[in-house]
VEXFI-335012 format. One record per residue (C-alpha): residue in three letters; chain; x, y, z. Coordinates in nm, 2 decimals. Layout:
BEGIN
  type  mol      xx      yy      zz
   ALA    A       X       Y       Z
...
//
This chain:
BEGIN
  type  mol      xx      yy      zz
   UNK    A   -1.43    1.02   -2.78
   UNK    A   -1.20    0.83   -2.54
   UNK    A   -1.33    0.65   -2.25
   UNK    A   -1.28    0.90   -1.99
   UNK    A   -1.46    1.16   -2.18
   UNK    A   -1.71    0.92   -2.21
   UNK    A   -1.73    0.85   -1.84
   UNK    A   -1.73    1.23   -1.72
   UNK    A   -1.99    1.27   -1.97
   UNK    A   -2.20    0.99   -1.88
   UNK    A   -2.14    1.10   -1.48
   UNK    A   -2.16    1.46   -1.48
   UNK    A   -2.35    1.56   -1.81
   UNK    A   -2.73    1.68   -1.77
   UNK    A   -2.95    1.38   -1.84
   UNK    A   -3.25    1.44   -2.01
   UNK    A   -3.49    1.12   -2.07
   UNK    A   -3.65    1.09   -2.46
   UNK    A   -3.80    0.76   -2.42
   UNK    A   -3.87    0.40   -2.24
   UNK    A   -3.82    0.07   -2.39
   UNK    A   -4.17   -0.07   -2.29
   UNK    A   -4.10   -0.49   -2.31
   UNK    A   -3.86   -0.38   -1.98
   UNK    A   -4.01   -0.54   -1.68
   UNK    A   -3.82   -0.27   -1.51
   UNK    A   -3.80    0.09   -1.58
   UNK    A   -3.57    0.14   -1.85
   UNK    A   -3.55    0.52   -2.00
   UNK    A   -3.37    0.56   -2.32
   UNK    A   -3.17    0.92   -2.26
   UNK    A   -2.91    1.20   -2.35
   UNK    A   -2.65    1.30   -2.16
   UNK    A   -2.48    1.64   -2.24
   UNK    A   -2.21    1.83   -2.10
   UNK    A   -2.13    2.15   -2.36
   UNK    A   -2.09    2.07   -2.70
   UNK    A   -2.07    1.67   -2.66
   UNK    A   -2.35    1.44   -2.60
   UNK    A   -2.40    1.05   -2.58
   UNK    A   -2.69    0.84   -2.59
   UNK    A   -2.72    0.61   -2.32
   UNK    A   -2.98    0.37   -2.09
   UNK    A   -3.08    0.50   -1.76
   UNK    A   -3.25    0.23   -1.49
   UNK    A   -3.39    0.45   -1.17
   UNK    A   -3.36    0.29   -0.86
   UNK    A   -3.70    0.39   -0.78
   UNK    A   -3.83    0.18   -1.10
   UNK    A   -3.70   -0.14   -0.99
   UNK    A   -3.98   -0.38   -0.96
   UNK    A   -3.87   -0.60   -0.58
   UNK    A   -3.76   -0.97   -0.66
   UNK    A   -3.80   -1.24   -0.41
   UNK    A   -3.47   -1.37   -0.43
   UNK    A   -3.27   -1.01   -0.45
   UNK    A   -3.38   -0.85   -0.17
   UNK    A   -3.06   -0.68   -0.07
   UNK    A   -2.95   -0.38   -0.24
   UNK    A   -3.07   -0.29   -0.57
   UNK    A   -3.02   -0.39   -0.91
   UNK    A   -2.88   -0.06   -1.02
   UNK    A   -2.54   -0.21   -0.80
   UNK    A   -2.50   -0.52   -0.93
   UNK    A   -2.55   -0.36   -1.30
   UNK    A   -2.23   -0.18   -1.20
   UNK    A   -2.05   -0.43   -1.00
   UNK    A   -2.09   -0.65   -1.32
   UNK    A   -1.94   -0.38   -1.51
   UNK    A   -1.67   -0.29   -1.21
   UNK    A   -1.58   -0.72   -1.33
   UNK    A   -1.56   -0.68   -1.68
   UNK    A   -1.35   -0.38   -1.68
   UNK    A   -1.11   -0.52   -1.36
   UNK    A   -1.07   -0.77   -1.62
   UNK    A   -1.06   -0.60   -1.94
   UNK    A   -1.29   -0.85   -2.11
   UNK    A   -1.48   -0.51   -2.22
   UNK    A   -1.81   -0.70   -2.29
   UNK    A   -2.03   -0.48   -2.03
   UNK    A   -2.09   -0.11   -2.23
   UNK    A   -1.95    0.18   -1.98
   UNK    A   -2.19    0.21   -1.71
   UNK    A   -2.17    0.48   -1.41
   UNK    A   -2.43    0.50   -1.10
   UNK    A   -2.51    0.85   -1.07
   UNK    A   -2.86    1.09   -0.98
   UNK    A   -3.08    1.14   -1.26
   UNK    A   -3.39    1.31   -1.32
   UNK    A   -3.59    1.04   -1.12
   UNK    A   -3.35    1.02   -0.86
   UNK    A   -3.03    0.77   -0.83
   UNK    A   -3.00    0.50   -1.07
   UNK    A   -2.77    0.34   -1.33
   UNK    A   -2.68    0.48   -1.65
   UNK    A   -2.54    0.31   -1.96
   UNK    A   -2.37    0.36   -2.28
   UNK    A   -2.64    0.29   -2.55
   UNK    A   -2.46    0.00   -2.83
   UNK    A   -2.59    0.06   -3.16
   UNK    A   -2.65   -0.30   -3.26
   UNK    A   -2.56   -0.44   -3.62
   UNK    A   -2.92   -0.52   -3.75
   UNK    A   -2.75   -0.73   -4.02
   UNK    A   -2.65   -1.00   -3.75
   UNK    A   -2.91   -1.26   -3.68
   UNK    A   -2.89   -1.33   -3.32
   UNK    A   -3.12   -1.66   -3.33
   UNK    A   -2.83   -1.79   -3.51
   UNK    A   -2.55   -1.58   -3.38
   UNK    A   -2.58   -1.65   -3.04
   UNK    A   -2.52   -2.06   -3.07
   UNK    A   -2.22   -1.97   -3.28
   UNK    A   -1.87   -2.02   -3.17
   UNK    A   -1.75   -1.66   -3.15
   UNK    A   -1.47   -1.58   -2.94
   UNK    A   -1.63   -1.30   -2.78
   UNK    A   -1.93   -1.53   -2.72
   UNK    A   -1.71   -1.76   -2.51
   UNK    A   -1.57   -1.46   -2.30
   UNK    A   -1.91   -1.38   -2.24
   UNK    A   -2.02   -1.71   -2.12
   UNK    A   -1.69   -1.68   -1.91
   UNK    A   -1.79   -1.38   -1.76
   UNK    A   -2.14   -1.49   -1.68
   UNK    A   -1.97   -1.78   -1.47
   UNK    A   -1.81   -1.55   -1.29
   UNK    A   -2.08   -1.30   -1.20
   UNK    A   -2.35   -1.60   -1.19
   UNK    A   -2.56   -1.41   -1.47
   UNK    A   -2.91   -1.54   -1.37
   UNK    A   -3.09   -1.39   -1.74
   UNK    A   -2.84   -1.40   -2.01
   UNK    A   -3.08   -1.37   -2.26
   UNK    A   -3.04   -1.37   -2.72
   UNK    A   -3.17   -1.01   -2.66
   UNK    A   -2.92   -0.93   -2.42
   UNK    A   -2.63   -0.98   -2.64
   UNK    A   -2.53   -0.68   -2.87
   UNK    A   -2.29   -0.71   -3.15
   UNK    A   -2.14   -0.37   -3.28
   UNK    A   -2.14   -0.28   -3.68
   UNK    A   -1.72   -0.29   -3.60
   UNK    A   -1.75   -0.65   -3.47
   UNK    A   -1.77   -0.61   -3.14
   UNK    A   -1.97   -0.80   -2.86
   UNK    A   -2.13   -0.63   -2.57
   UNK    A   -2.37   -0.82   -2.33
   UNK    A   -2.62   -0.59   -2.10
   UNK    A   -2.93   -0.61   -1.88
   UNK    A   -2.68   -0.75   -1.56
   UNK    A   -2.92   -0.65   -1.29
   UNK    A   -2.96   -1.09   -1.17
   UNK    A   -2.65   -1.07   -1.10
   UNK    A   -2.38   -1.17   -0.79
   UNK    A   -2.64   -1.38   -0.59
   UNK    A   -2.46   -1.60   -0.30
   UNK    A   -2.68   -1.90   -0.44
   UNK    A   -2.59   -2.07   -0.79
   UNK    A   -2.84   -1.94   -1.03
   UNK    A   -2.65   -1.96   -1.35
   UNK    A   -2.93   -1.92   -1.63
   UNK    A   -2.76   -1.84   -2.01
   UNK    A   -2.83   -1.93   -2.38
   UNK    A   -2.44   -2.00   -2.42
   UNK    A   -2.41   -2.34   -2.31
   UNK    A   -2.24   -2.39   -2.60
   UNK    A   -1.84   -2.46   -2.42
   UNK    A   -2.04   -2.61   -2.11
   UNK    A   -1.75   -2.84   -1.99
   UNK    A   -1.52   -2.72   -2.19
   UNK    A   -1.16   -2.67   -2.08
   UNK    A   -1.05   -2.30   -1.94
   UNK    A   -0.78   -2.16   -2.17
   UNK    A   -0.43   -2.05   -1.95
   UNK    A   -0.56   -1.67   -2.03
   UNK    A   -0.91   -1.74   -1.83
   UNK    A   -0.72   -1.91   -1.56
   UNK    A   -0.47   -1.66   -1.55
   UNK    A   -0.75   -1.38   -1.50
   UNK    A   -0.94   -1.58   -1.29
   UNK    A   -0.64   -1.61   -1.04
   UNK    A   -0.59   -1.25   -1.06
   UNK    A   -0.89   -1.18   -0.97
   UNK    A   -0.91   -1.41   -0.68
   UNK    A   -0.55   -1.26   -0.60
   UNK    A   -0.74   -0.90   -0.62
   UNK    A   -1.05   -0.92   -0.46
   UNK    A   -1.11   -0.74   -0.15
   UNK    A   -0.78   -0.58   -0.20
   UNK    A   -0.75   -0.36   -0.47
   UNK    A   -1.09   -0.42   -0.64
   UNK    A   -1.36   -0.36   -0.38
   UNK    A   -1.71   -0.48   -0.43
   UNK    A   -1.87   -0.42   -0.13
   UNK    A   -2.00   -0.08   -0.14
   UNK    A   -2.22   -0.29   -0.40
   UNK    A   -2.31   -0.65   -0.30
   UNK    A   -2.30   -0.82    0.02
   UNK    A   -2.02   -0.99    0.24
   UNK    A   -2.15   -1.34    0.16
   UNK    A   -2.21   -1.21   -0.20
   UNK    A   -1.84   -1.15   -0.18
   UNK    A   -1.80   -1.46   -0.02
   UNK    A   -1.98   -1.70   -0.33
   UNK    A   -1.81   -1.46   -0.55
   UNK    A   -1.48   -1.67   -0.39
   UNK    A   -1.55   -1.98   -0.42
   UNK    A   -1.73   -1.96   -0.79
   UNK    A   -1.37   -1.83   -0.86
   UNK    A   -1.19   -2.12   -0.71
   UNK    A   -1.42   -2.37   -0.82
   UNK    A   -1.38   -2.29   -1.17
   UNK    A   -0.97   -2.23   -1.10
   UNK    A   -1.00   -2.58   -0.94
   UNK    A   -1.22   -2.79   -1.20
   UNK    A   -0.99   -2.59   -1.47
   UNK    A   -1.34   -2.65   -1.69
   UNK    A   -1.66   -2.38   -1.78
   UNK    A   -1.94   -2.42   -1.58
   UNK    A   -2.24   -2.74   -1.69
   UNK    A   -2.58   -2.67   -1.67
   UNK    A   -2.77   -2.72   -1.28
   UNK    A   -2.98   -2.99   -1.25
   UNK    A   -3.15   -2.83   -0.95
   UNK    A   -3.19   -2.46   -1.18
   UNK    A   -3.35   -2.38   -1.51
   UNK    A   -3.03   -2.34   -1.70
   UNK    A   -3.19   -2.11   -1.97
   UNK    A   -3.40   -1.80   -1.88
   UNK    A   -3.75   -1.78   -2.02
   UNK    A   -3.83   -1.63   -2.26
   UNK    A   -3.47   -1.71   -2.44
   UNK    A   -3.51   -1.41   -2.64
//
């Protein structure tokens, strides 16, 4: 199935919940979604599960779950599984492609590795000032691919960059992350809109991570004002 039939299927299909992942501290409903003879499996997060955080009170986490994705699509890094916002049977929330993980990959050993796909992901998480990148949240596919979810800390105005991927901390940005990263500074506000999602100064620290990291041409160190690993890691 090609990505748009995903997406009108994920949007439009009916979606009819068949479980929870309990060790969510937010509501997270495992679900079908099906629109005549095709179906996917997918993650719905209802707005109106959200347990309130003290230092996210504007919005909701079901926008910055899809602004993150909005980011790694504008981009193409293709690390955030397709994601939609869309009403559900518990009213509006965000729903998400389900990523069959390769059981055979240890991620207590993966996640430390070098992997290319690793590094775009730590890339990305500059970017969108990932505040729980977590072991748990990275899911390789059986075909070799990397997806990360669980972006709901996302897009805050203050630095709160919290990730297990330290691992190029310092590191020199290649010319292709520059190059996106310029685009994207090029783009923003123009022809890729965040604000129906996040707020103007969210927008606004969204800027200057972008030229910070153009300017320092180097991946983001660890804060010594900010845990720079979420707990638990896993």
């Amino acid at each position: 199935m090609d990505i748009d039939a995903k997406r009108t299927l994920l949007t439009s299909g009916e979606l009819v919940v068949t479980g929870r992942l309990v060790d969510a501290s937010n509501a997270t409903l495992y679900a079908t979604s099906s629109l005549g003879d095709q179906s996917m499996t997918c993650i719905y997060k209802p707005i109106a599960g959200e347990r309130a955080l003290w230092d996210f009170p504007d919005g909701n986490l079901a926008q910055r779950e899809y602004a993150s994705y909005l980011v790694s699509d504008f981009l193409k890094l293709n690390l955030v599984p397709l994601t939609v916002l869309r009403e559900g049977p518990y009213g509006k929330g965000m729903v998400q492609e389900w990523i069959e993980i390769d059981e055979g990959v240890d991620l207590a050993q993966f996640f430390s590795t070098d992997h290319p796909q690793l590094r775009s992901m730590a890339f990305f998480d500059a970017i969108v000032n990932n505040t729980d990148r977590k072991i748990g949240h990275i899911l390789p596919d059986a075909s070799g691919k990397v997806f990360g979810c669980d972006h709901g800390v996302t897009l805050h105005s203050e630095d709160k960059l919290r990730t297990v991927l330290w691992q190029w901390a310092g590191d020199s940005l290649l010319e292709s992350e520059l190059t996106l990263l310029s685009h994207l500074e090029r783009s923003l506000g123009e022809i890729f809109d965040l604000s129906p999602y996040i707020t103007e100064q969210e927008i606004q620290a969204l800027h200057m991570r972008i030229a910070r990291m153009i300017d320092s041409e180097t991946m983001p160190v660890p804060s010594q004002e900010w845990p720079p690993i979420p707990w638990p890691a896993f």
